[in-house]
Each structure stands twice: as structure tokens, then as C-alpha cells.
C-alpha positions as CSV (number, residue, x, y, z in Angstrom):
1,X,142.7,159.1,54.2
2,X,140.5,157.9,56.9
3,X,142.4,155.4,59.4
4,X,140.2,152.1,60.0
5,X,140.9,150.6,63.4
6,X,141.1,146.9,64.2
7,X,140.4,145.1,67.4
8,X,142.2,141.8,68.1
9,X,140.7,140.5,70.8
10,X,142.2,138.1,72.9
11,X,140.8,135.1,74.6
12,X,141.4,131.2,75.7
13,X,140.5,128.2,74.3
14,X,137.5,127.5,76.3
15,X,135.8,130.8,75.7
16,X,136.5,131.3,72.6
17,X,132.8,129.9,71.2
18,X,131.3,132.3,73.6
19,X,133.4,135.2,72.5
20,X,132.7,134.3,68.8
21,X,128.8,134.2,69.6
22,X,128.9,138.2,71.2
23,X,131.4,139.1,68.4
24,X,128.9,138.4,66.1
25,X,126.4,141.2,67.3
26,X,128.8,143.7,66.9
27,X,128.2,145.5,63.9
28,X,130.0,148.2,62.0
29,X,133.6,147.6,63.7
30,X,136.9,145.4,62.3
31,X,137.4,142.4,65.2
32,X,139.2,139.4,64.8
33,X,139.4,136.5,67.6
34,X,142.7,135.2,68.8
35,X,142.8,132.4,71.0
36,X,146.2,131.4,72.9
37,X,147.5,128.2,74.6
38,X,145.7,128.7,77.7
39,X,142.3,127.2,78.3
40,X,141.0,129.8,81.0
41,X,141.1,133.2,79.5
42,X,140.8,134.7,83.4
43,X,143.8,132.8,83.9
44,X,146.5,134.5,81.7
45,X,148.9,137.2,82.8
46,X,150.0,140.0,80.4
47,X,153.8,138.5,80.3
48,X,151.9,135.1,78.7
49,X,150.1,136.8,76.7
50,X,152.7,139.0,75.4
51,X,155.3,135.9,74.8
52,X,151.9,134.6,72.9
53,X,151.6,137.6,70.5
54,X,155.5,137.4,70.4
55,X,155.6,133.7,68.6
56,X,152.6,134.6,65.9
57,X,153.0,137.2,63.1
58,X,153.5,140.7,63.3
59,X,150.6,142.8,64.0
60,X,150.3,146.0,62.4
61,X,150.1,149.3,63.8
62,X,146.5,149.9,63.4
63,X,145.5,146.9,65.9
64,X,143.8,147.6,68.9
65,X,144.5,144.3,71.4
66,X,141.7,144.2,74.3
67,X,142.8,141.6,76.6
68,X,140.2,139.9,79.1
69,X,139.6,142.1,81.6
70,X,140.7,139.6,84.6
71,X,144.3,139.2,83.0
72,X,146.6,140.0,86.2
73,X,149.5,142.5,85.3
74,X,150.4,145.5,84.0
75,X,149.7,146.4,80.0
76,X,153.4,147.5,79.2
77,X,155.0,144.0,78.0
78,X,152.0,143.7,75.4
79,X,152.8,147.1,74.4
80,X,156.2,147.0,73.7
81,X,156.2,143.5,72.2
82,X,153.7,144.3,69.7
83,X,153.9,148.2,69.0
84,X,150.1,148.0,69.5
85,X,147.9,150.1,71.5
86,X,146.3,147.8,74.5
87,X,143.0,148.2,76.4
88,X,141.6,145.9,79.5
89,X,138.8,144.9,78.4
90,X,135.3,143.8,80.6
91,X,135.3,141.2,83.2
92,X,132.7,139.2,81.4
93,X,132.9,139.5,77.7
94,X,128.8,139.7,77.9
95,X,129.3,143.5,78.4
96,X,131.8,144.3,75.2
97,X,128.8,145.3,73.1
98,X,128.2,147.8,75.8
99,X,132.5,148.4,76.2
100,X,132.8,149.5,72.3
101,X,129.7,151.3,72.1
102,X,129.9,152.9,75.4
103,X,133.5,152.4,76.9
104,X,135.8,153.5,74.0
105,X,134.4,156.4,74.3
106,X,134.3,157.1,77.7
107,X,131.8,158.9,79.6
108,X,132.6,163.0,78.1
109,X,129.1,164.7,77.4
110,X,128.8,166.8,74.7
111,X,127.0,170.1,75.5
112,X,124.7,169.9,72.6
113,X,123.2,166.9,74.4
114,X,121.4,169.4,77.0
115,X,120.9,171.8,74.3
116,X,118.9,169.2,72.1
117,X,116.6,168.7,74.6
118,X,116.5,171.9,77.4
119,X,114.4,170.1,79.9
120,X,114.4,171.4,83.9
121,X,113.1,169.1,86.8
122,X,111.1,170.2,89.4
123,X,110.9,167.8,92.3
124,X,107.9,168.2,94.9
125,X,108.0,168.1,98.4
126,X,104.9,167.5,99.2
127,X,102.7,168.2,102.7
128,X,105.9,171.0,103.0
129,X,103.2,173.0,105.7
130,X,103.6,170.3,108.2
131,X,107.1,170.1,108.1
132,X,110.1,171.4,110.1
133,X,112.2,174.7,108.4
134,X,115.3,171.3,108.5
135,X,113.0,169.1,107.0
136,X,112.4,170.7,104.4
137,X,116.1,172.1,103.4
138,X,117.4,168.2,103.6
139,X,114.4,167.1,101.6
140,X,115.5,170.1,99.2
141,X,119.2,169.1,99.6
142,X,118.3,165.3,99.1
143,X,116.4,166.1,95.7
144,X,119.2,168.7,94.3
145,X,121.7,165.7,95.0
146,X,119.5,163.8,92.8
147,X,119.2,165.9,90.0
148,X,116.5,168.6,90.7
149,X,116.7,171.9,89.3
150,X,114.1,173.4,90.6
151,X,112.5,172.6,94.1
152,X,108.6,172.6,94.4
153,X,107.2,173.4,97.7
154,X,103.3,171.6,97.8
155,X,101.0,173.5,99.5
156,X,97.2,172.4,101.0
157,X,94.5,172.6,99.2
158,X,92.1,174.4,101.9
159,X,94.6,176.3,103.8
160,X,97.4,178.6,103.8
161,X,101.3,177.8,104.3
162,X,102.3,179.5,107.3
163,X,105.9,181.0,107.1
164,X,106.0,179.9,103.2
165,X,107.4,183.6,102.6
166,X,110.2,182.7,105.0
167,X,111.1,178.7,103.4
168,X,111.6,180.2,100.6
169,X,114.2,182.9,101.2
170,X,116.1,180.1,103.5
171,X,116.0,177.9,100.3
172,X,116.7,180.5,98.2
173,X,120.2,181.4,100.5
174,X,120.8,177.9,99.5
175,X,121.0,178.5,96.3
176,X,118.0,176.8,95.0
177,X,115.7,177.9,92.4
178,X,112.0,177.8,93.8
179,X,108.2,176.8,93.1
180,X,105.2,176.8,94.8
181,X,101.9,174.7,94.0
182,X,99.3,176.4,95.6
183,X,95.6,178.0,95.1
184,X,95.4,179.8,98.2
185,X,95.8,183.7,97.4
186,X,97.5,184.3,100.5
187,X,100.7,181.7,99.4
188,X,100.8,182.6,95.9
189,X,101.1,186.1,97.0
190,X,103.8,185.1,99.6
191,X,105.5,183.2,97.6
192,X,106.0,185.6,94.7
193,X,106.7,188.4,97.1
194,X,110.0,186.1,99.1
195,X,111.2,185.5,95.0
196,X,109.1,182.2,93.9
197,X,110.4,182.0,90.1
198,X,107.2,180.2,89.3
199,X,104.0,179.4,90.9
200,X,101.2,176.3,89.8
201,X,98.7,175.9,89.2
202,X,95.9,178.9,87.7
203,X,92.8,178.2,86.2
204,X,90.1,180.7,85.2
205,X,89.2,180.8,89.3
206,X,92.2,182.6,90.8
207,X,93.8,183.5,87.1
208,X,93.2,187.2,88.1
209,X,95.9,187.0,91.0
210,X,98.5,186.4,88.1
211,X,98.1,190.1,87.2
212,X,100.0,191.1,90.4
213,X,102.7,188.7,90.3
214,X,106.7,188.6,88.7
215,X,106.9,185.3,88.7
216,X,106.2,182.9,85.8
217,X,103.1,181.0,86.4
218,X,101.7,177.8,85.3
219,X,98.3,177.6,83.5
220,X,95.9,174.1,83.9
221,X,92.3,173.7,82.4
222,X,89.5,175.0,84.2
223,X,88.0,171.0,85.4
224,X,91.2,169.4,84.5
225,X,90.7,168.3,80.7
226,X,88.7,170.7,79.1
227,X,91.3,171.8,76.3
228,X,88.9,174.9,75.4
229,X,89.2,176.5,78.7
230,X,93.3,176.1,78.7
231,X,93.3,177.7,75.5
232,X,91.1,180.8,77.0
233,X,93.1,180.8,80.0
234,X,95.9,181.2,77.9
235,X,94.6,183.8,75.7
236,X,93.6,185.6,78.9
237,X,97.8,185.5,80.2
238,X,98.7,186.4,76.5
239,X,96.3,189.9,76.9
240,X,97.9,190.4,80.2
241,X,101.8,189.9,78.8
242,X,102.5,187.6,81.5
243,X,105.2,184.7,80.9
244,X,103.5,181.5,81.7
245,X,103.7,177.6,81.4
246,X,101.3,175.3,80.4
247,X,100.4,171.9,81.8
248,X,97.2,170.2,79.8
249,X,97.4,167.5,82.9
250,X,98.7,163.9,82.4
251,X,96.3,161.4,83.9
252,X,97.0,157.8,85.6
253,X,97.3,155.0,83.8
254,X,93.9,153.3,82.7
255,X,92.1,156.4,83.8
256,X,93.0,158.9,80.6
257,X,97.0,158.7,80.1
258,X,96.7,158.2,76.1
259,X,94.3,161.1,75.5
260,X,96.6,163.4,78.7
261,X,99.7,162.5,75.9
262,X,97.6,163.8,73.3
263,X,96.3,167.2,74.9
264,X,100.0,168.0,75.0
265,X,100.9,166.6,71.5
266,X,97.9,169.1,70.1
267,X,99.3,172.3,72.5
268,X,102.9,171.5,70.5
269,X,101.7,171.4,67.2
270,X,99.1,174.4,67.7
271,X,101.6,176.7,69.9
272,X,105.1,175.3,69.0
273,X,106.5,178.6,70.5
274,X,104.5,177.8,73.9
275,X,106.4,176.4,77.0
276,X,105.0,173.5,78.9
277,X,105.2,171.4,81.9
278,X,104.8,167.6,82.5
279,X,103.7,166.2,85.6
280,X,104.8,162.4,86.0
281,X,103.6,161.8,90.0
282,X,99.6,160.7,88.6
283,X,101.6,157.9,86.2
284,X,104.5,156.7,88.6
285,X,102.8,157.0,92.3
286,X,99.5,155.3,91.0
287,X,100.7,152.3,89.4
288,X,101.8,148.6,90.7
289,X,105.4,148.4,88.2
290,X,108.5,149.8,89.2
291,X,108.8,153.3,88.4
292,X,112.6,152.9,87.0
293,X,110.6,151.8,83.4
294,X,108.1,154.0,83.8
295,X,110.1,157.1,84.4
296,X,112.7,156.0,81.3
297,X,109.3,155.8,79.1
298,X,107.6,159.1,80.0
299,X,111.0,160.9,79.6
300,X,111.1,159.5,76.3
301,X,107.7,160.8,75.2
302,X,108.6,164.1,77.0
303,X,111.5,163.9,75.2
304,X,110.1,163.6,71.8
305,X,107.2,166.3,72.8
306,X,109.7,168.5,73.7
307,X,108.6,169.1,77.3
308,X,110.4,172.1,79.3
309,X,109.4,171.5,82.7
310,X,109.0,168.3,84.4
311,X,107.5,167.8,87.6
312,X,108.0,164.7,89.7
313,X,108.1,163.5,93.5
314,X,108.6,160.9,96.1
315,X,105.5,160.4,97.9
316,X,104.4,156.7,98.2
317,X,107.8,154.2,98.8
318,X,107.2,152.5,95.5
319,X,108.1,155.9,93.7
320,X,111.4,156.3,96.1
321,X,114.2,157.3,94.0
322,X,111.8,158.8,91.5
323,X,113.9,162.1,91.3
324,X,117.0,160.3,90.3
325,X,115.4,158.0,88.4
326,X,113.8,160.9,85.8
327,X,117.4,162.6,85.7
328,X,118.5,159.4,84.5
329,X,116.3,159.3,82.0
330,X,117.1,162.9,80.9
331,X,120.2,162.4,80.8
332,X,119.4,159.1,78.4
333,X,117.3,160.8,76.2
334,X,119.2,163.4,75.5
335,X,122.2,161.5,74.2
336,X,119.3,159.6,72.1
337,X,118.1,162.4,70.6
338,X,121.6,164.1,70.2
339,X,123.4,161.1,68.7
340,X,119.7,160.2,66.7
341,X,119.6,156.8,67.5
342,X,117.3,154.5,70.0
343,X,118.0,155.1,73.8
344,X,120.0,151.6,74.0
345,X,123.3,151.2,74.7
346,X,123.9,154.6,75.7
347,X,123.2,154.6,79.8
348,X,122.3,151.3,81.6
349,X,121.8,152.8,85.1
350,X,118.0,152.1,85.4
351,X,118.5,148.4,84.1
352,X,118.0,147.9,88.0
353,X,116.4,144.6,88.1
354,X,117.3,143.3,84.7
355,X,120.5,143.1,83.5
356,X,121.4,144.3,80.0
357,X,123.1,141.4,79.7
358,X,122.7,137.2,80.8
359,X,125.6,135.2,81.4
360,X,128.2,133.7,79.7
361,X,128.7,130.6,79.4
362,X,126.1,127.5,78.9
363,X,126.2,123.8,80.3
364,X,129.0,122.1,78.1
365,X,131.2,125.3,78.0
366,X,131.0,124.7,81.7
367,X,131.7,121.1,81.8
368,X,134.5,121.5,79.1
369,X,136.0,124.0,81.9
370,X,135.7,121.4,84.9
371,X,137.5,119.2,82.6
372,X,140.8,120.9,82.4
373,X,141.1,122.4,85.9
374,X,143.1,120.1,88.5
375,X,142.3,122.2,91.8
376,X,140.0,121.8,94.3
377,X,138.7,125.4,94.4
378,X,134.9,125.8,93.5
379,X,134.0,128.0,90.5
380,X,130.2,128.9,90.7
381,X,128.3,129.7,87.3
382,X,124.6,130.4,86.2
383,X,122.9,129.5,82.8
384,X,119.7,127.7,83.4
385,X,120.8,126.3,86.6
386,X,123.5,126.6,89.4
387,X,126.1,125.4,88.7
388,X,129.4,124.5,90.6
389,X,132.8,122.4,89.8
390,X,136.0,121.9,90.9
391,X,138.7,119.5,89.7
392,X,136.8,116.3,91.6
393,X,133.0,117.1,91.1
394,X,130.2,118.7,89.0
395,X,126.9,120.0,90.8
396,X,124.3,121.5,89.6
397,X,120.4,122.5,91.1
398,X,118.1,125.7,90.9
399,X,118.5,127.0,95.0
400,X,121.7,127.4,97.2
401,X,120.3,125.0,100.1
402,X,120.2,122.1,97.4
403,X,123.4,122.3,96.3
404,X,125.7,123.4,99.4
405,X,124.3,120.4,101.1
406,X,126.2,118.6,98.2
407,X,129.5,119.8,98.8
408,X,132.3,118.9,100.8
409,X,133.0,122.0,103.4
410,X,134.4,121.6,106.9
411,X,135.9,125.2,107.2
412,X,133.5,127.2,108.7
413,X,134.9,130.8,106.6
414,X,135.1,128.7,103.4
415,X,131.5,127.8,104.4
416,X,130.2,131.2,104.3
417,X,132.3,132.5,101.8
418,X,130.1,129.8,99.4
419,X,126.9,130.2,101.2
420,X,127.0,133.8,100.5
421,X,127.9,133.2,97.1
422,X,125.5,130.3,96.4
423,X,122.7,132.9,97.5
424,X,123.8,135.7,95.1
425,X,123.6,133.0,92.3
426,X,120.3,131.8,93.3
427,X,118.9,135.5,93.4
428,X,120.5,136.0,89.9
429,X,119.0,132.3,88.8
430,X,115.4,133.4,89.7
431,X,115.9,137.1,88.1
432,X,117.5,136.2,85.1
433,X,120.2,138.5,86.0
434,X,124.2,137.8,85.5
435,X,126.2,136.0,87.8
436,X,129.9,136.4,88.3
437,X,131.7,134.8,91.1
438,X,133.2,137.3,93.8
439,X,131.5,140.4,92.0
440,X,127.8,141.9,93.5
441,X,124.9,141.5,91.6
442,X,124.6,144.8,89.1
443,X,121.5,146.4,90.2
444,X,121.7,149.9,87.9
445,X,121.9,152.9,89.3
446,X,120.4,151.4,93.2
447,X,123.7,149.7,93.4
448,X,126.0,152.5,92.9
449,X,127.7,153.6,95.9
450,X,127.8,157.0,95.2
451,X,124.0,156.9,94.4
452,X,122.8,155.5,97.5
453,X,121.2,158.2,99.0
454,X,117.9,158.0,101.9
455,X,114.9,159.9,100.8
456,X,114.4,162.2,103.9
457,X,110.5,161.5,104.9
């Protein structure tokens, strides 16, 4: 027989309308609400809350309790009161849709998730020629800390890549896998000779070099689009027997995107066995949005396509982070199209400027909170305003100037303690992002210390 969990979550009085509103969008799992005698949830300890659970009727094993994740103290007394299992929950109950569908589970990965969609990056360093031997190993170091499997070395377009033979082998004693885009015969030889495991881009002009290489090689159309002279470039490599991606070329926005997405769509369904390559710099480098969405949207259709190669960069400083930003997205996919469900809920690290979330609590939840507290503290919210209470006064206003000239402050720390505070809700206020007091604005994966990395230029 099948065991059916049940959460009991536990809340205050104030909160629990709030609480009741979120429970309601979660779907498919056994919650009941429980609200004690305390009308702050943030402000009950464990030991309350297990003398609470203590007075009611005996829960059964089965329950799960998830407390409010500000509750001070340790779990133990809850535990051994009730014979239940006890979790902290969030800080803001906003994010429990995200905790059950995300949290419960914890963050294993399931190695079918890379095998349902086998995709490599390849991250560009472009201009490589006129840069440094250093340069270029930090740049190569910067993008492998980023996600990059493979490291692309650009190369001009009119001239050769002196020392190329000799990058290589250095990056290559680093442990990195290797590509060169070039058309010059001289680096394409180069490059193959120092151990290049592929080399871009060959159309029916230098396509003949290929015949003296070990390397894989990608094939392009002859002008770019012509779909009839990739498929006889190809049939040319298939004669030959030499292993080789293609790229049909994925135009800018506005200037041939749709029909780029459907030269590789018709390559799938007319050589499903054929490997190809997606370049994303032409989409995220040549457009004015943030390339966080952009990146999560082409990973998606490279995603569904099946792409095995995808190329990106950091060129222009609108498109810094670009790198991390598509293994993000390949990471997303993947559990999307492992788990066979829409990319949601799964990995909110490129929610960077909107949060997945808003905040809690509106206007009379507020002032039903200022109602019961009796010290002069400040608490700070945002809904559709500012807004900030203690036990003597209610403020509200739309900018942090407005409303700190409103409030009584003398100490100068206490003073920028709320100025800095009063600015953080103001930037959340004009964002639509979440506000909680004494926490940082959530800004995805840019706000993660362990993610804040320079791009080397």
C-alpha cells in the first residue's frame, strides 16, 4: 500500500489568509493550515510551538509539520512532542510552491537528465590572435568555470593566427577540449596538427582541406542560407567518410531567426542520425533585451530540436555572463524534458530581474500587523507601496526619500541601517520584485556568491 503524506503547516493568526491564498495553488499534495495563539508567525519559537501542538489532538504519524522558516530554535521539541517528522520551512511562505516542488526534493540530479538531452557548449573567445598566451588561458579558465565544455578559439577572417599551433597544446595541458573557427588554410591545418577536436566553419570553398584533417569538422552553407548547397556539402563529407557537424546558421532577430529555426527543424527531420551545432551569439549579442530570457528560450528550442553543439560567447557587455547563463538553461531543460513537464519550477537561477514570486502580504494584512505589535522597532513591507509601522505610526509612499523624512531617527547607525533598507524596498517597489526586511534582493543566478565571476576582457 502506497503511504500518502500530509503536511500541517504551521502559521500565526495574522498570516494565516495569506498562507491559505498560496496553499490554494498547490496542487496534487495533502496540506492542512494550523494557526496557533501567536499573531506573528516570525515570532514563535519551536518550544511555543511545540507546547501548541502539545494542547490540540494527536497527530498521526504520517504528518509532515513545516514550521515558518524564521521560527528561532532547534526542531527537536516538535519532534519528540508529536512523533512527527519536521522540516523549516521558507522565510516567506511566497516561495513554498517552489519549497514542495523543488526543496523536498533537494537538488540530486538524475543522470538520465544529461542523457535526455546530450548537448556540449562551446564558448568563443573571440579576437584570440591579439591576445596574450595568459589571456587567453584565464578567458578559457573563466568560461570552463562557467560551464563550457569545449573552448573555441575565433580566428580573423583575412589572416592567419600566429602561434595557434602552440595555444592550443597549452590549453590542451590544461585539460580543455578545443575548437578553432577559422577559414584560413594555414590555422585549420595548425590547429588540427597541435590536436583541435573540431574545426568551423567549411563551405564548398575550402571543403577540400577537410580531406587532410582528424579532426571533426563543421559544415555551413555555401552564402549562409542556401539549404541546397549544405546538403551538397554534406554529401561531399559523407563520400569522403569524414565525421562532421552541421550548422544551417541561426540569424538575428528581425533579420531571418524564424526561417534559421526552420533550416534546422528540416536538417532533423530529413537526417535525424545527423549531428548539429547551434550558434546563439547572432540572437543574444544583436538584440536590446537581456540575454538571461533569451538564452532560457533558445535552449529550449535547441532543446526540443535536439541540438548537439551549442556555440555561444561574451563579446558585447550586454551578453556578459552569456556562458553561464546557457548552462543554466541546459541544465533547465534537461530536467524539463527528463521529468516531461514545462521548464517551471524546476531552476529559478535566471529569474534575475523578476522574481518568481511578489510579496506577501497586502495593505490590511499590514495594518492588522501594526495593530498588535507594541514596540517601537520599524518593520518595512512592499505591496503596492512602501510601507513602514511600528507600535506608534503607519507610513506609507512609493520612494525611500519620501518616507524617511517621515520618521523619527536621531541615531545616526539606526539611520543608515533604514536608509539602506528603504532603498532596497524602493528598488523592489519599481521592479516588482520581493521585499523582505534584512534579506538582499534575489537577483537569480547574478546574485549568487559563488557565481560572481569577472568576464576576463
Amino acid at each position: 500500500m502506497v503511504r500518502v503524506e500530509k503536511y500541517l503547516l504551521i502559521t500565526g493568526q495574522i498570516a494565516r489568509r495569506a498562507l491559505s491564498r498560496v496553499a490554494e495553488g498547490i496542487k496534487h499534495i495533502d496540506l492542512e493550515i494550523k494557526s496557533l495563539g501567536c499573531t506573528v508567525a516570525a515570532l514563535m519559537t519551536t518550544g511555543f510551538i511545540a507546547r501548541e501542538l502539545a494542547r490540540g489532538d494527536k497527530l498521526g504519524s504520517d504528518v509532515i509539520i513545516i514550521i515558518p522558516g524564521l521560527c528561532q530554535g532547534p526542531l527537536e521539541p516538535i519532534i519528540e512532542g508529536t512523533g512527527c517528522k519536521v522540516l523549516r520551512g521558507p522565510n516567506d511562505l511566497v516561495d513554498l510552491p517552489a519549497f514542495f516542488q523543488i526543496g523536498l526534493k533537494g537538488e540530486q540530479e538524475h543522470a538520465d537528465n544529461n542523457r535526455s538531452w546530450p548537448v556540449q557548449i562551446l564558448a568563443e573567445i573571440v579576437n584570440a590572435p591579439r591576445m596574450t598566451e595568459k589571456e587567453i588561458v584565464d578567458k578559457a579558465l573563466y568560461y570552463r568555470e562557467c560551464g563550457a565544455d569545449i573552448i573555441d578559439l575565433g580566428g580573423d577572417v583575412d589572416q592567419p593566427f600566429p602561434r595557434l599551433g602552440e595555444v592550443i597544446k597549452v590549453l590542451k595541458s590544461y585539460g580543455f577540449t578545443v575548437s578553432v573557427d577559422s577559414h584560413q588554410k594555414e590555422d585549420i591545418l595548425a590547429a588540427d596538427k597541435a590536436g583541435a577536436e573540431l574545426i568551423l566553419s567549411f563551405t564548398s570553398k575550402n571543403l577540400e582541406i577537410a580531406k587532410d584533417l582528424t579532426s571533426k569538422v563543421v559544415v555551413i552553407p555555401d552564402d549562409g542560407e542556401s539549404m541546397e548547397s549544405l546538403y551538397r556539402n554534406m554529401e561531399k563529407l559523407n563520400q569522403w567518410n569524414i565525421p562532421y557537424l552541421v550548422d544551417p546558421i541561426l540569424p538575428p532577430l528581425t533579420m531571418g531567426l524564424a526561417e534559421g529555426i526552420g533550416r534546422y527543424l528540416r536538417v532533423g527531420k530529413e537526417f535525424p542520425d545527423c549531428e548539429m551545432l547551434m550558434g546563439l551569439g547572432n540572437v543574444t549579442e544583436l538584440a536590446d533585451a537581456d540575454s538571461t530570457g533569451i538564452n532560457a528560450l533558445m535552449m529550449g528550442i535547441a532543446g526540443e530540436l535536439q541540438i548537439n553543439y551549442i556555440l555561444t560567447t561574451e563579446v558585447s557587455h550586454r551578453a556578459k555572463g552569456a556562458v553561464q547563463e546557457v548552462n543554466l538553461a541546459r541544465r533547465l531543460i534537461r530536467k524539463a524534458i527528463f521529468e516531461q513537464r514545462v521548464p517551471k519550477h524546476l531552476d529559478e537561477s535566471l529569474l534575475t530581474i523578476k522574481d518568481p514570486s511578489g510579496n506577501s502580504y497586502d495593505k490590511a494584512e499590514l495594518y492588522a500587523m501594526h495593530q498588535v505589535i507594541r514596540d517601537r522597532n520599524y518593520r518595512i513591507f512592499v505591496h503596492d507601496q512602501i510601507y513602514v509601522f511600528n507600535a506608534h505610526s503607519f507610513y506609507q509612499g512609493t520612494s525611500a526619500r519620501e518616507i524617511f523624512s517621515r520618521l523619527d531617527i536621531h541615531d545616526p547607525r539606526h539611520a543608515f541601517y533604514l536608509g539602506v533598507e528603504l532603498g532596497k524596498a524602493e528598488t523592489a517597489l519599481q521592479l516588482g520584485k520581493r521585499y523582505v526586511q534584512d534579506n538582499p534582493l534575489r537577483w537569480g543566478y547574478l546574485g549568487e556568491a559563488n557565481m560572481r565571476k569577472k568576464a576576463l576582457v
